[in-house]
C-alpha angles and dihedrals in degrees: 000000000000095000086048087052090052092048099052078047109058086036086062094043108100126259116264102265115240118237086193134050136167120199120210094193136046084228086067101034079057087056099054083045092063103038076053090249105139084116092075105046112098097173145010137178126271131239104062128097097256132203122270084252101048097048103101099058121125107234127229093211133294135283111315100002118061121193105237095196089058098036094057091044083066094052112216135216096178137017122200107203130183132204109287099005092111129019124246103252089052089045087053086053098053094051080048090056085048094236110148120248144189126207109205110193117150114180085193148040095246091054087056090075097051083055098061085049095048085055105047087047091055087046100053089249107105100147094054091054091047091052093045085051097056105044089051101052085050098059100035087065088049084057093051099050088048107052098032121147123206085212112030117232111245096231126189109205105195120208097183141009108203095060103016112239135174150165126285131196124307098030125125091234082056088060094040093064091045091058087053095053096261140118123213105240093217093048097124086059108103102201119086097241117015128194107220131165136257089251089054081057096047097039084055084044092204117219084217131026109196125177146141100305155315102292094048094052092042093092078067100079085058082076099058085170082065098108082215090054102046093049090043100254113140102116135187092230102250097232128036085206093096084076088054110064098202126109090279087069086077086073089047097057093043093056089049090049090046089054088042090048091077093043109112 
């Protein structure tokens, strides 16, 4: 009995915090920025635009290829990965090597939140993340009773033009158009990021085509049928931040409700 009373002790005593961190996406480098954490990252990878504070960071490599050398001169006691940042081979090595990681993947807006508490409990900085937590999930249902729709909008949210690719289920852009009062048209698709033809798009007929910007969504008006097309509602989306879960995707969605507001 007494073991069993140590254990459920040690299991509620906090996480060693962790004085140096290393993000391998501008989504999590976001994150420590808003649990006011800048003073623990020690490195990032290149190739995003990156915040003023954030600016004189030495990087570990870029998207999909790290730089060990320079990874292990940094040395790391945590290192905050998401899906795709690094492959799997090069993942596999860094559990090898015995650095920490965490692995920060949330499928849905409301998981969004528990990462930033996950985080801020690996990082020594609970409150904050409970805080942030809390503050997000609050919004976020402002912006859902807002911007509610009786009869959600089908809504095609195109990733790429040549070849045509879109989102499937369980994916954060996915939530953000509901919030909106929207439904992705390709939700019953299991995969992240389906390529799918231009007759699957007729055949679901959207009320609202979004994606990157103008010039991709120009070969559309070439479909007059398209009920997008015929009231005028194929749309750049406002914000790239919906492509960066992080707190700053609140403004995002906003933006995208504020465009779908005036979809009929």
């Amino acid at each position: 009995m007494r073991a069993l009373l140590l254990a459920l002790c040690l299991l509620a005593l906090p996480l060693a915090a962790a004085p140096r961190v290393v993000s391998l996406a501008p989504s999590l480098s976001e994150i420590m920025l808003d649990l006011d954490a800048a003073d623990l990252l020690v490195g990032v990878l290149e190739g995003d635009e990156r915040p003023a504070a954030l600016a004189h960071l030495p990087t570990v490599g870029r998207y999909g290829q790290l730089e060990f050398e320079r990874l292990l001169q940094l040395a790391p006691d945590l290192i905050l990965i998401a899906p795709g940042s690094v492959p799997p081979a090069q993942r596999a090595q860094l559990q090898r090597l015995g650095i920490p990681l965490l692995v920060v993947e949330p499928q849905r807006l409301d998981q969004l939140g528990d990462a930033f508490v996950s985080i801020a409990r690996r990082i020594g900085r609970s409150e904050q993340g409970e805080r942030l937590a809390a503050e997000f999930r609050a919004e976020l249902d402002a912006l859902r009773q807002r911007y509610r729709r009786d009869q959600p909008l089908s809504v095609f949210y195109q990733i790429w033009h040549q070849p045509l690719y879109t989102i499937g289920g369980a994916q954060l852009i996915g939530d953000a158009l509901a919030v909106c009062g929207g439904r992705n048209l390709f939700a019953d698709l299991p995969q992240p990021a389906p390529q799918v033809s231009v007759e699957a798009v007729l055949a679901r007929n959207p009320d609202v085509i979004l994606g990157g910007s103008h010039a991709e969504l120009s070969a559309w008006q070439a479909w007059p049928q398209l009920h997008a097309v015929r009231q005028g509602q194929v749309w750049a989306v406002p914000d790239k931040g919906l492509e960066r879960p992080s707190r700053q995707m609140l403004g995002a969605i906003e933006q995208l409700c504020e465009l779908m507001a005036a979809a009929r």
